[in-house]
Steps between C-alpha positions, in 0.01 A plus 500: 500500500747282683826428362540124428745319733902600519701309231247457293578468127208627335374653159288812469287462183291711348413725184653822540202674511465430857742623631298770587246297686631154653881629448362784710401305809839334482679787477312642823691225687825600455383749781600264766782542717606103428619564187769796580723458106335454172682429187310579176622333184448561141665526178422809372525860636136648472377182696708566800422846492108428437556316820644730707249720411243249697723379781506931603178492565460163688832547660563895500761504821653203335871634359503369114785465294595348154762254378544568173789562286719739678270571746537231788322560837536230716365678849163575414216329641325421163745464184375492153771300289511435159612127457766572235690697753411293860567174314862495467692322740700858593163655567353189752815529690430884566193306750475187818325247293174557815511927436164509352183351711309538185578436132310586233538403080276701270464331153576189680489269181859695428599258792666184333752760366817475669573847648109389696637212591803649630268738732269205586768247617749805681217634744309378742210708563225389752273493209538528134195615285521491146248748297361429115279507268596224283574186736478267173844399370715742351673238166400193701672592873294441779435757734295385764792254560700732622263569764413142532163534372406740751219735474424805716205671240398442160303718296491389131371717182160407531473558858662837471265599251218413661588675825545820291869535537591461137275615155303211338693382147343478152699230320548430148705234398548549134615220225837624346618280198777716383718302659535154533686420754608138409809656295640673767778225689366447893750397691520497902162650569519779265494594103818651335579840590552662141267214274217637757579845477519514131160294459333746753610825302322498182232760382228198467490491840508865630228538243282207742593679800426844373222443379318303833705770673268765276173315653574630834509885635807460653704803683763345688583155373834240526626282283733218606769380276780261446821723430602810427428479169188387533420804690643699269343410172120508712573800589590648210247326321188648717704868474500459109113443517438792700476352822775695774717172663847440633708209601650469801828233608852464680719709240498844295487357194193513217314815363201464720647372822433702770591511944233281696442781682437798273301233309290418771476867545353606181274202469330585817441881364375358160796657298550133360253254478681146483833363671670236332706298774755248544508348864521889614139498653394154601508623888598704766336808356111635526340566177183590603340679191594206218198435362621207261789247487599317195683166537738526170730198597461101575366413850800323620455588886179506708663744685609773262155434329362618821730776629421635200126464486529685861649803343170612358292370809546789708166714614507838362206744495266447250669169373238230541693184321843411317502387126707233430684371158598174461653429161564126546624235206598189501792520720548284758320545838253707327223322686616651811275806454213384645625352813658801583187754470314246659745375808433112408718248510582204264434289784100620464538540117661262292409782204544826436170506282292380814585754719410768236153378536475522866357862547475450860886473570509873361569793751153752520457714205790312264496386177694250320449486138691266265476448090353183421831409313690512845261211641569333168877537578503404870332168469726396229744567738370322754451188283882488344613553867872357517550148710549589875812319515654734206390828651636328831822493318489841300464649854758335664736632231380826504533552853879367475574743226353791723676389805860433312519143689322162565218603727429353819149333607398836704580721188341300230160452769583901557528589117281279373215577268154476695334330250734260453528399919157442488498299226805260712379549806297207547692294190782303711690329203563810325525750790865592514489603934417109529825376387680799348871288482261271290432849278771641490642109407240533191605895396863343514616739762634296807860546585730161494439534875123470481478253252687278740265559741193365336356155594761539830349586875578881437291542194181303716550710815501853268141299313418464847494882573337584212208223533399449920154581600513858621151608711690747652871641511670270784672241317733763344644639841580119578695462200695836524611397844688196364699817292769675747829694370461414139482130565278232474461284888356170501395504890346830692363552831232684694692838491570433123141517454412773732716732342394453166144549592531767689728681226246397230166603643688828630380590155156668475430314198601171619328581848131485292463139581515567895331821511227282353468186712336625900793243598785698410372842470766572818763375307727840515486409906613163463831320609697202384229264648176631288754466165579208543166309661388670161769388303494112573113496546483627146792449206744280722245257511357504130779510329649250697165287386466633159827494397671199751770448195679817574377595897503314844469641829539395871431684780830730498589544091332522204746305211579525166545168274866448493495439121483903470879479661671547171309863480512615834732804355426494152430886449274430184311241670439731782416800280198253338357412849486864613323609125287221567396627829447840368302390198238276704503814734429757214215212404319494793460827558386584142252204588393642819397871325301312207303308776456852697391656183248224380304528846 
């Protein structure tokens, strides 16, 4: 299998379980000479060392060292680096920004982290592959942005089960009204800490999931909690009814808490038969022989939901399916269950309840089975939905209280709820990335600055940005060429626009567009002449149509209406042009992969 083209952004995704099949064949090409350094990252130990495990046998004359902690090699031909230690600034330094031909992120929806991001903007590898499970968004952060929507593989659950790389599942989604959830505060996304806790550790409800625990001959299962305490008081609980369990979490402290890996350890030889954990085991680690999870906690992410269904997907001799517990109340996002078992979308199912009756959408040999009462509970949440417009807004605060600032149009699009983009997408007088000064105007959160700026010719050339026609990406080139040294010109030439064409589609990404067109396939071999014919064939001469209250051109410039003048160095003003930019950018290529996908 080839290796996609140099510079290439591009996402890896598939269920774990592949990794010995498809990750296989990728693996295999790491045997060419083109790709002399490798750089493995990942953010805990036993992944880097499962990996170099596989790169000795692909690569065995390859010399392989590890960056972790103390232990810095920075001469080897493949390094494994944990990102805790290679993301500091101190550490990048220790490498030339072009070292490594070839990057690669395990876990790669860890990526909108910071110490990622400080790996992903330092180097520049000739290709970057990033390698998960769980491509869905990790609290709301997009993923696939950061590869602009780019896709190398994808094998979801369903299609990993039926190719016999992961067990079938069994899954029971139980109705659990010992707690209702509607007295526990929910602020920013997520119930309180200690009002949740408390509500989740009370005998009522270990006696509902002992007892559909009891139904089950279970040697090896996992439970999945929300604290420490939580963990603590199941364990305990299942000990005190004669059932061996331990907890397992960051700290020494509790009667039955006990190190992930002697846990692991004893589970796996049947001294113990249940694992109470908090965050400890929702990747990175192999647990073949589980033979039952139990999801003790609110689904709040689609992707811990998932890591931590994978846990008990492994194949293991003699296992021929996974059960699954589900005790799910009335909390909010409950009706997420059966989109995620099933891989649709709210853009095919408007309810939870109708995808529960489409058998078909199954994996081979699954089975989804929900109480009656759930159904009951997820259409009367799907009736008393909340107004767009409010969960619009309860978004856009929750996103600013996770980021610590006003967010820009790229990191609310980037953050954003799914659900809730599609519901905008299409709905122009409430969708904020058609006028977000006009949003941020209504969440009374423009500067003095700003609010100056509305109804004025800097507010309509930023609307502008945000509203042109966009069939493909060459208007925003044209507009970033008007943008040199911080400051906004009002006139620019040929060489203006060559430049800023050439630098733009010198990113693979970007360079999708021409690949694709038999016109400009060569464009990697063109000069100044091919930019620009393209140039002014193209955006020059739309916008200059489209949008003849703000550009003119003759046959030497391309102009700028003067009444931008007063902003030409206006910092802030500039700042909203070039988020603009980036946010019709991130748009179009999350438009281009739905299109791709719906073919």
């Amino acid at each position: 299998m080839a290796i996609p083209p140099k510079q290439y952004v591009s996402m890896f995704r598939f269920s774990k379980g592949a990794l010995t099949g498809i990750g296989k064949t990728y693996l295999a090409a790491f045997d060419s000479r083109e790709y002399q350094r490798i750089l493995f990252v990942a953010h805990r130990e036993e992944i880097l060392k499962q990996a170099e495990k596989s790169f000795k046998n692909v690569r065995p004359m390859s010399e392989r060292g590890f960056f972790i902690g103390t232990q810095k090699e920075t001469d080897k031909d493949i390094i494994f680096a944990s990102v805790q230690s290679l993301g500091k600034n101190d550490s990048l330094k220790l490498f030339q920004p072009d070292y490594f031909d070839y990057i690669i992120v395990d876990e790669f929806h860890h990526a909108v982290a910071q110490n990622y991001q400080n790996i992903i903007n330092y180097f520049q590898p000739r290709f970057l592959l990033g390698l998960t499970a769980t491509p869905e968004r990790l609290d709301s952060k997009d993923v696939l942005a950061i590869c602009d929507y780019n896709l190398v593989y994808e094998a979801p659950l369903k299609k990993a089960i039926n190719q016999g790389w992961l067990v079938p599942f069994r899954y029971y989604a139980i109705f659990d009204e010992t707690v209702n959830y509607e007295t526990i505060d929910y602020r920013n996304g997520k119930y309180q800490t200690t009002q949740l806790e408390e509500a989740l550790s009370i005998h009522k409800r270990a006696d509902l999931i002992f007892s559909h625990y009891k139904k089950y001959r279970s040697t090896r299962a996992m439970g999945f909690c929300m604290s420490k305490h939580h963990a603590e008081f199941m364990a305990d609980y299942f000990v005190k009814h004669g059932v061996s369990a331990c907890a397992v979490y960051s700290g020494d402290e509790g009667v039955h808490n006990t190190a992930r890996e002697k846990a692991l350890s004893k589970l796996v030889k049947g001294e113990i038969n249940v694992i109470f954990s908090v965050d400890m085991f929702n990747e990175g680690l192999d647990i073949a022989s589980l033979d039952m999870v139990m999801m003790l906690r609110p689904t709040e992410s689609p992707t811990i939901f998932l890591q931590q269904l994978g846990r008990g997907l492994r194949l293991y001799k003699d296992k021929h399916y996974l059960n699954v517990l589900d005790f799910i109340g009335n909390y909010k996002k409950a009706n997420f269950s059966p989109y995620l078992m099933t891989g649709a979308s709210k853009s095919q199912f408007k309810k939870a309840s109708d995808v529960i009756k489409e058998d078909a959408l199954l994996p081979e040999d699954c089975i989804m089975d929900f109480d009656f009462r759930l159904i009951d509970l997820f259409e009367k949440m799907d009736r008393s939905s909340i107004k767009i417009e409010k969960l619009l807004v309860e978004e856009y605060e929750r996103i600013k209280a996770e980021l610590g600032h006003r967010p820009s149009r790229t990191e609310l699009f980037t953050y954003m709820d799914e659900t809730i983009y599609l519901n905008i997408k299409s709905k122009a007088k409430i969708n904020p990335f058609k006028n977000y000064l006009n949003f941020l105007k209504n969440q009374n959160d423009l500067s003095d600055e700003e609010i100056a700026w509305l109804d004025t010719p800097a507010a309509n050339f930023i609307n502008m940005i945000e509203k042109t026609p966009m069939s493909k990406t060459y208007k925003l080139p044209t507009i970033l060429a008007f943008i040199k040294n911080g400051r906004l010109e009002l006139k620019i030439n040929d060489d203006d626009l060559y430049e800023s064409f050439k630098d733009f589609y010198s990113h693979g990404s970007n360079a999708v567009d021409l690949l694709r067109d038999k016109n400009s396939q060569t464009f990697k071999e063109w000069g100044k002449a091919e930019y620009v014919k393209l140039a002014r064939k193209n955006p020059v001469h739309f916008l200059c149509q489209s949008e003849s209250e703000i550009f003119s051109s003759d046959e030497e410039f391309m102009y700028l209406t003067n009444s931008l003048a007063p902003y030409q160095e206006n910092l802030l003003f500039i700042q909203h042009i070039k988020d603009a930019i980036e946010l019709r950018k991130q748009e179009f290529y999350k438009n281009r992969l739905e299109k791709l996908e719906s073919k």
